[in-house]
FIKOLPA-41197 format. One record per residue (C-alpha): residue number from 1; residue in three letters; y, z, x. Coordinates in pm, 1 decimal. Layout:
% residues N
+-----+---------+----------+----------+----------+
! num ! residuo !        v !        w !        u !
+-----+---------+----------+----------+----------+
! NUM !     ALA !        Y !        Z !        X !
...
+-----+---------+----------+----------+----------+
% end
This chain:
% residues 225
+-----+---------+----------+----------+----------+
! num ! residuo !        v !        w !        u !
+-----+---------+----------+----------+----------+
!   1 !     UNK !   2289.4 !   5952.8 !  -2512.2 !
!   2 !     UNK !   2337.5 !   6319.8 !  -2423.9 !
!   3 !     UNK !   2676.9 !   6422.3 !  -2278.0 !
!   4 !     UNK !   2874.3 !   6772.8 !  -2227.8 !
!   5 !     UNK !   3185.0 !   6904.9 !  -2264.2 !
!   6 !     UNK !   3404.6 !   7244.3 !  -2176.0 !
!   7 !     UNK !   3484.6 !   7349.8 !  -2496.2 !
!   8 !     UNK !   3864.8 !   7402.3 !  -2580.7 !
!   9 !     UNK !   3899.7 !   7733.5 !  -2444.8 !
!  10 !     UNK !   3646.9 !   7739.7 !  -2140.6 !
!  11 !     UNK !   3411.2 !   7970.9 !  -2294.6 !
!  12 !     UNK !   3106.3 !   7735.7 !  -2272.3 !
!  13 !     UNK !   2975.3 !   7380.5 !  -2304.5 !
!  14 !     UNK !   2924.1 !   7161.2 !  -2601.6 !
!  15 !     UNK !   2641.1 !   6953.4 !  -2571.3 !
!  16 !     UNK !   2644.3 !   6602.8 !  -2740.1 !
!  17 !     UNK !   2373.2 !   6344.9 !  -2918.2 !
!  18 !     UNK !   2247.6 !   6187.7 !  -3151.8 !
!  19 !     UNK !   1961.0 !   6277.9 !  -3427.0 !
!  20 !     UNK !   1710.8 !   6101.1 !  -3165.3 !
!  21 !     UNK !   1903.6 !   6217.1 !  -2857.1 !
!  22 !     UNK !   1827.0 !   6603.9 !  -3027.0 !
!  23 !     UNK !   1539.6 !   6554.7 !  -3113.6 !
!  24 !     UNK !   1390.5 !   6371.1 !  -2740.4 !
!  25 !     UNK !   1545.2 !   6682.8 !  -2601.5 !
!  26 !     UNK !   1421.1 !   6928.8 !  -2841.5 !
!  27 !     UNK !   1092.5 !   6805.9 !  -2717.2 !
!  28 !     UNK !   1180.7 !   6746.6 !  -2351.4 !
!  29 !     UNK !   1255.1 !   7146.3 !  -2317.7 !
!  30 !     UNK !    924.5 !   7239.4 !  -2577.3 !
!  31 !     UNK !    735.7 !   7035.4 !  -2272.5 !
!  32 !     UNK !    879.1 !   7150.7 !  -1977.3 !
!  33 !     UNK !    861.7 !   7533.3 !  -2017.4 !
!  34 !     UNK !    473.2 !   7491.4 !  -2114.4 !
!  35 !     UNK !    292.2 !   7724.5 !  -2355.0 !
!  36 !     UNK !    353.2 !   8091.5 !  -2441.3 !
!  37 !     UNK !    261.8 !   8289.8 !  -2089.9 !
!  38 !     UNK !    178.8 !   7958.5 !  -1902.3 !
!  39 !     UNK !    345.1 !   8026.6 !  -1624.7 !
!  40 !     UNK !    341.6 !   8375.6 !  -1498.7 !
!  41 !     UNK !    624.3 !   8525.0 !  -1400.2 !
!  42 !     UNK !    889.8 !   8273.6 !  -1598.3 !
!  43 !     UNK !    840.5 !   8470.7 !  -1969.0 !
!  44 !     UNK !   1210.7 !   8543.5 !  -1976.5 !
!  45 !     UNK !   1345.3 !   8255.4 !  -1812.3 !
!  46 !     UNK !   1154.4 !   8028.5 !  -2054.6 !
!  47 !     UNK !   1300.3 !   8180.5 !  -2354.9 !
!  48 !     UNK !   1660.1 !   8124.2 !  -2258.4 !
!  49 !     UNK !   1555.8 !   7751.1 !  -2258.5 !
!  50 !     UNK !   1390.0 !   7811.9 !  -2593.5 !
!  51 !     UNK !   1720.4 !   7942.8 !  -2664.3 !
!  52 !     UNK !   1868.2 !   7587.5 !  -2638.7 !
!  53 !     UNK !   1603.0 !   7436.0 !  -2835.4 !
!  54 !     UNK !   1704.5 !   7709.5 !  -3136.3 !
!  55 !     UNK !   2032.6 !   7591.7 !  -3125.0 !
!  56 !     UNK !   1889.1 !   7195.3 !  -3112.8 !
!  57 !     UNK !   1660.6 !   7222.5 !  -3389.6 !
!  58 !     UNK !   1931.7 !   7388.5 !  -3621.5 !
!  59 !     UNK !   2143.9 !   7084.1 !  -3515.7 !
!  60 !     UNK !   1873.3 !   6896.2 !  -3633.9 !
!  61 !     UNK !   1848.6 !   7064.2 !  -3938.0 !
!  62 !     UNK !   2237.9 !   7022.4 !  -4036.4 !
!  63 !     UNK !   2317.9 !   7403.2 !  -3965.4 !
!  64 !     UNK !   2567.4 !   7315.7 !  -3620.4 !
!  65 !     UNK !   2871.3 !   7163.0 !  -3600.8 !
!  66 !     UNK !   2899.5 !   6775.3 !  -3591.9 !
!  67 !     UNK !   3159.3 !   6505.2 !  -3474.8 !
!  68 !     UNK !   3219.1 !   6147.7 !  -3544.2 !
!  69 !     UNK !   3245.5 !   5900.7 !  -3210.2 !
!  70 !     UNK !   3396.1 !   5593.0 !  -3151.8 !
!  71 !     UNK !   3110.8 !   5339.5 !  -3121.8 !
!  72 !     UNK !   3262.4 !   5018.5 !  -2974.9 !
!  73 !     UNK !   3277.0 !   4812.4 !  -3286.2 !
!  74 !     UNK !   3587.6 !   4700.8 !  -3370.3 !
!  75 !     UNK !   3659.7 !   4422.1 !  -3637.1 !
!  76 !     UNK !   3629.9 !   4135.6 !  -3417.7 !
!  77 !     UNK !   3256.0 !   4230.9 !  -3310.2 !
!  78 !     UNK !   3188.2 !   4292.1 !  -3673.4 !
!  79 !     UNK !   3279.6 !   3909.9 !  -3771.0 !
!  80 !     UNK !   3147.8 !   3780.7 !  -3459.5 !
!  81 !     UNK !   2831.0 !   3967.9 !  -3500.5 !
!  82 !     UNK !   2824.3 !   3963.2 !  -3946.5 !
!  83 !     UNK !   2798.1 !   4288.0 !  -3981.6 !
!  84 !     UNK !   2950.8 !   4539.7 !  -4216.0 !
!  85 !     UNK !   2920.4 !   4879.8 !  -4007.9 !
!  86 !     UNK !   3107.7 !   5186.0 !  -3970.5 !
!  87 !     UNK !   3329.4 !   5220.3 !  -3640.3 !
!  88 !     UNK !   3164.8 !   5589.4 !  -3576.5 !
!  89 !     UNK !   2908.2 !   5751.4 !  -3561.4 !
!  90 !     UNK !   2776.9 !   6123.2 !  -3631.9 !
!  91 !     UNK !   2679.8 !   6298.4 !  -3317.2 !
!  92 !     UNK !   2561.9 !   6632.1 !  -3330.5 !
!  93 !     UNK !   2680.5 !   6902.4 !  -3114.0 !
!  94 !     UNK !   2584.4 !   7256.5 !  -2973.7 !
!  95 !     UNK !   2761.9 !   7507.2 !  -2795.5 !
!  96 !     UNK !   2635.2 !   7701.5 !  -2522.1 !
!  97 !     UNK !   2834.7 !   8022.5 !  -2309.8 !
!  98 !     UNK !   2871.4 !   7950.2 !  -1943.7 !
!  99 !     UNK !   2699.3 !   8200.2 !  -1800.5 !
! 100 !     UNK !   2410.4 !   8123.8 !  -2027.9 !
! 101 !     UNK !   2384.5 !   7767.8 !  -1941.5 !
! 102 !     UNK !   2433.8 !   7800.9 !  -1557.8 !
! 103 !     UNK !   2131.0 !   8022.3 !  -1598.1 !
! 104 !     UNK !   1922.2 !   7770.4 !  -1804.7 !
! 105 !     UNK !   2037.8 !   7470.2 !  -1574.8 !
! 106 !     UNK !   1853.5 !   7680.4 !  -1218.8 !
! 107 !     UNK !   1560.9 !   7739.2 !  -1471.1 !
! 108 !     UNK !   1509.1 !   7441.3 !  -1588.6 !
! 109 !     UNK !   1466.4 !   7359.1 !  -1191.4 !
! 110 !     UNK !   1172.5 !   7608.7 !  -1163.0 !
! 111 !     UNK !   1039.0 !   7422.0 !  -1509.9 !
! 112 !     UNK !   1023.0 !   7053.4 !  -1344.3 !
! 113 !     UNK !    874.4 !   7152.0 !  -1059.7 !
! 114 !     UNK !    577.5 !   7342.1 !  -1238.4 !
! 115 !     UNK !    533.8 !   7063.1 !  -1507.6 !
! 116 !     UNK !    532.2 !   6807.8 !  -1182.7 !
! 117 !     UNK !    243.3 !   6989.7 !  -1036.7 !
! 118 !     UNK !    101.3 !   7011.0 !  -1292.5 !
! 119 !     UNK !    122.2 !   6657.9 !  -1437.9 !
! 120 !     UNK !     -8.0 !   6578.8 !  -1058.2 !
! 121 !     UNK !   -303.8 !   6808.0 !  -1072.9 !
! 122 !     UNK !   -410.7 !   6699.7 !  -1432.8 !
! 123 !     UNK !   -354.4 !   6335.0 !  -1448.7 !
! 124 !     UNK !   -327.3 !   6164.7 !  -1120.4 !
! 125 !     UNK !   -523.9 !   6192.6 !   -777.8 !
! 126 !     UNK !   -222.0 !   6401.8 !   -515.9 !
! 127 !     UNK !    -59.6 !   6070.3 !   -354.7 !
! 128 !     UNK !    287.8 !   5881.2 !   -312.3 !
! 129 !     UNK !    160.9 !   5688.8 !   -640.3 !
! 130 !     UNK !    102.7 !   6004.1 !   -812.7 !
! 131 !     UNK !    439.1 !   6155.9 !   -760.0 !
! 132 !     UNK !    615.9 !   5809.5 !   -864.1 !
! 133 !     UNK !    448.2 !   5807.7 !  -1170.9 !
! 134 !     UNK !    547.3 !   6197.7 !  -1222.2 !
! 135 !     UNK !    928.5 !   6089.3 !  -1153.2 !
! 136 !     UNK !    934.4 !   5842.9 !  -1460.3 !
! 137 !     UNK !    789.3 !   6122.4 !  -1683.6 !
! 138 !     UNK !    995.0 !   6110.4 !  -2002.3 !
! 139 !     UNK !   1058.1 !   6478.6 !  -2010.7 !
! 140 !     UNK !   1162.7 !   6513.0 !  -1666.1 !
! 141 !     UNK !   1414.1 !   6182.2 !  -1735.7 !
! 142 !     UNK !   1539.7 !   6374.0 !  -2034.5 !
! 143 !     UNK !   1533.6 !   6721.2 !  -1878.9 !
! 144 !     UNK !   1736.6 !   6570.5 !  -1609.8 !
! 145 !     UNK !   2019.3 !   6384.4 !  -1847.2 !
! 146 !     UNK !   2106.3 !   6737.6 !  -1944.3 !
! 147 !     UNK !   2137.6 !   6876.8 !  -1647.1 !
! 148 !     UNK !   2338.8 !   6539.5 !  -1523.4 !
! 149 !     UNK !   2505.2 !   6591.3 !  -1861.1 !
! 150 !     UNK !   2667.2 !   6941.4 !  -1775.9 !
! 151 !     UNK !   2687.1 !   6859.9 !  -1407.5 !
! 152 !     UNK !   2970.4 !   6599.8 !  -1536.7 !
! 153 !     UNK !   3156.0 !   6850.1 !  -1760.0 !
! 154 !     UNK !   3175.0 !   7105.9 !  -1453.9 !
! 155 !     UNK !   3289.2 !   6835.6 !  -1240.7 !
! 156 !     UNK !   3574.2 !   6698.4 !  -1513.9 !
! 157 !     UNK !   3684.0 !   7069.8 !  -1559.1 !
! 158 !     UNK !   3655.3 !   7223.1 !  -1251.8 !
! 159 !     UNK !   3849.4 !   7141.0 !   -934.3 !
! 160 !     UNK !   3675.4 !   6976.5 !   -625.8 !
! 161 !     UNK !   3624.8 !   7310.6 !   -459.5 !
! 162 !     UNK !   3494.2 !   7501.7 !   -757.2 !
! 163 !     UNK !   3272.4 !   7260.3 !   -858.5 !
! 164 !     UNK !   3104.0 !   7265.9 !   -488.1 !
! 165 !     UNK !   3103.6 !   7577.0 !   -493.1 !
! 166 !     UNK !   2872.7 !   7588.1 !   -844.9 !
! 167 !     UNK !   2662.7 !   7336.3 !   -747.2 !
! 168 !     UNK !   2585.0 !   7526.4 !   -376.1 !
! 169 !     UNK !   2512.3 !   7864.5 !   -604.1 !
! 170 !     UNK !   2271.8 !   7680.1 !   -798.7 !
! 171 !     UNK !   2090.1 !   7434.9 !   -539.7 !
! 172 !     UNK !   2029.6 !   7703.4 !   -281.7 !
! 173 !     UNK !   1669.4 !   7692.6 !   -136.2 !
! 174 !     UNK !   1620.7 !   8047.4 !   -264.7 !
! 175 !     UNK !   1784.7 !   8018.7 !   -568.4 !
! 176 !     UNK !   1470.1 !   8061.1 !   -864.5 !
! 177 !     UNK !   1450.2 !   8230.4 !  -1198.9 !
! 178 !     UNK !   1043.9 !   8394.0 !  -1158.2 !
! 179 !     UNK !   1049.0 !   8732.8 !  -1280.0 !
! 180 !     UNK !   1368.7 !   8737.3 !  -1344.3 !
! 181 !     UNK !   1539.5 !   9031.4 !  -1569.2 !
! 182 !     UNK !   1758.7 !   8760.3 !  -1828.9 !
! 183 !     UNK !   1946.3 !   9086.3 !  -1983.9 !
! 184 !     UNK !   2207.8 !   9078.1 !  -1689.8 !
! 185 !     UNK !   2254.9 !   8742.6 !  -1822.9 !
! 186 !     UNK !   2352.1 !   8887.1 !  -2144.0 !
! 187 !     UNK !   2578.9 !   9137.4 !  -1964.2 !
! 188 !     UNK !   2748.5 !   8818.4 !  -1761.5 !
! 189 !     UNK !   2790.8 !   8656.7 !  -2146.1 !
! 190 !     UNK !   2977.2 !   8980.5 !  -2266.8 !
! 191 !     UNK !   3207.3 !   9011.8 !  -1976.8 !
! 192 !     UNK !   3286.0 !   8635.4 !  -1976.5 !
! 193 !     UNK !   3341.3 !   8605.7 !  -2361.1 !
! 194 !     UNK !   3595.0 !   8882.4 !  -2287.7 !
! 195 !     UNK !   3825.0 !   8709.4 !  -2030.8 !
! 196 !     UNK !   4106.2 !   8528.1 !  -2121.7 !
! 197 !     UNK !   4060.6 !   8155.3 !  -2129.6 !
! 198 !     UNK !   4231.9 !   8085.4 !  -1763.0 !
! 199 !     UNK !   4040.8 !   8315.8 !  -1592.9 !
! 200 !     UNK !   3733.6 !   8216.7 !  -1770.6 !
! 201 !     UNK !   3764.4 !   7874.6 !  -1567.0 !
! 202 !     UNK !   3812.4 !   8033.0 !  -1250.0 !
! 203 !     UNK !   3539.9 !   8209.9 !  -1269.9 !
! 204 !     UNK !   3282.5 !   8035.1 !  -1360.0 !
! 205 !     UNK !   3162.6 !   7957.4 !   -952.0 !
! 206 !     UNK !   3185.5 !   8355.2 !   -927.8 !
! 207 !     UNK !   2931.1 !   8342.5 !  -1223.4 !
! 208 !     UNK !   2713.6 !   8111.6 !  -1086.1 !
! 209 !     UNK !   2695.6 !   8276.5 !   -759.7 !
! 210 !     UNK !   2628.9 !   8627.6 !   -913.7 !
! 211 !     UNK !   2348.3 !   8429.6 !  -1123.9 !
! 212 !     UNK !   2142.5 !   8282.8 !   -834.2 !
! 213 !     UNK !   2223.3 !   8634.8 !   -607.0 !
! 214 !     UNK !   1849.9 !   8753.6 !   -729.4 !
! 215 !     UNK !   1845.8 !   9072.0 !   -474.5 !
! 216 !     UNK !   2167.5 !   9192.7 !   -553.7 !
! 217 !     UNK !   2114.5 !   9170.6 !   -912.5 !
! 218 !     UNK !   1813.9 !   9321.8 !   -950.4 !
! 219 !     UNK !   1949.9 !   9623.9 !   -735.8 !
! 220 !     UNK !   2240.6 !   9664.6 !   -932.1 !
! 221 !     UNK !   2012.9 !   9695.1 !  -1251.1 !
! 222 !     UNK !   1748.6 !   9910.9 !  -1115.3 !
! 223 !     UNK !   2056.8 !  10151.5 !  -1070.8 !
! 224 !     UNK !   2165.6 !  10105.1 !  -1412.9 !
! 225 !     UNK !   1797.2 !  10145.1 !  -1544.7 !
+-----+---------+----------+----------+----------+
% end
């Protein structure tokens, strides 16, 4: 099962699973963003979430870090059950910068709703049946345990009002990602990577909410530009 963690000194997330977790994922976000130009207006947005998937595959292919986790079987399970088996076992991991996965988390949101349309338009008449049938999709389930995933590491890091205050950035009704110029996400990564590890956690609602302010941002590199 996927699950997230701050890293030790609050510069990202490290993301958690299995060989099959990795590679259901890897395919999840492959799925969701659709092919090359599919979606006009979400070219930048869908490589960040390719992004990710780099990172996944090269976990895949033994080229990220790894940890060993506690599985549940202790010695008395083992005779009980007649089984020799390790206690552990290897979970891959990835890391990913704050500001880079707040950005990929709203984006992904743009993602489900396209591939729900158009798993609606493609495969089942537009009904109450159709859009059940679209809400046990595998990819959405999976896209969805990452986002739950990270949800749960903001909310064990983060106090009660910062974490609100993330999640409102994020989930605003005008909060998307189409046509949206990533580099200031790359100038959000520099400027976070460069704060010391305190203010780093305090900050990452005021990163959030300069991510999903699409207006201002754009403004602010049209002047740069």
């Amino acid at each position: 099962m996927i699950y997230a963690k701050n890293t030790p000194n609050n510069v990202g997330v490290a993301i958690y699973g299995d060989h099959m977790d990795f590679e259901n994922l890897y395919e999840a976000l492959h799925n969701v963003v659709g092919e090359e130009d599919e979606y006009d207006g979400y070219f930048s947005s869908s490589l960040r979430v390719l992004g990710v998937c780099y990172d996944l595959r090269h976990a895949l292919m033994g080229d990220r870090e790894f940890e060993f986790v506690d599985n549940g079987l202790d010695e008395d399970k083992k005779k009980l059950m007649k089984v020799i088996a390790p206690d552990k076992n290897l979970y891959l991991k990835i890391n990913v910068l704050w500001p880079e996965m707040l950005f990929v988390m709203i984006a992904l949101n743009d993602f489900l709703e396209l591939y729900a349309k158009k798993q609606i338009k493609t495969k089942y008449s537009s009904n109450l049946y159709a859009e059940i049938k679209v809400s046990w999709d595998s990819t959405i389930a999976q896209i969805r345990m990452l986002q739950s995933s990270v949800a749960a590491a903001l909310k064990q890091t983060l106090s009660e009002n910062l974490y609100s205050r993330v999640l409102n950035a994020m989930n605003g009704t005008d909060v998307f990602t189409y046509r949206y110029i990533t580099q200031y996400i790359d100038s959000l990564n520099d400027k976070f990577i460069n704060m010391k590890a305190e203010k780093r956690l305090k900050s990452i609602s005021v990163f959030a909410r300069r991510i999903s302010k699409k207006r201002r941002r754009l403004l602010e590199i049209r002047r740069i530009s």
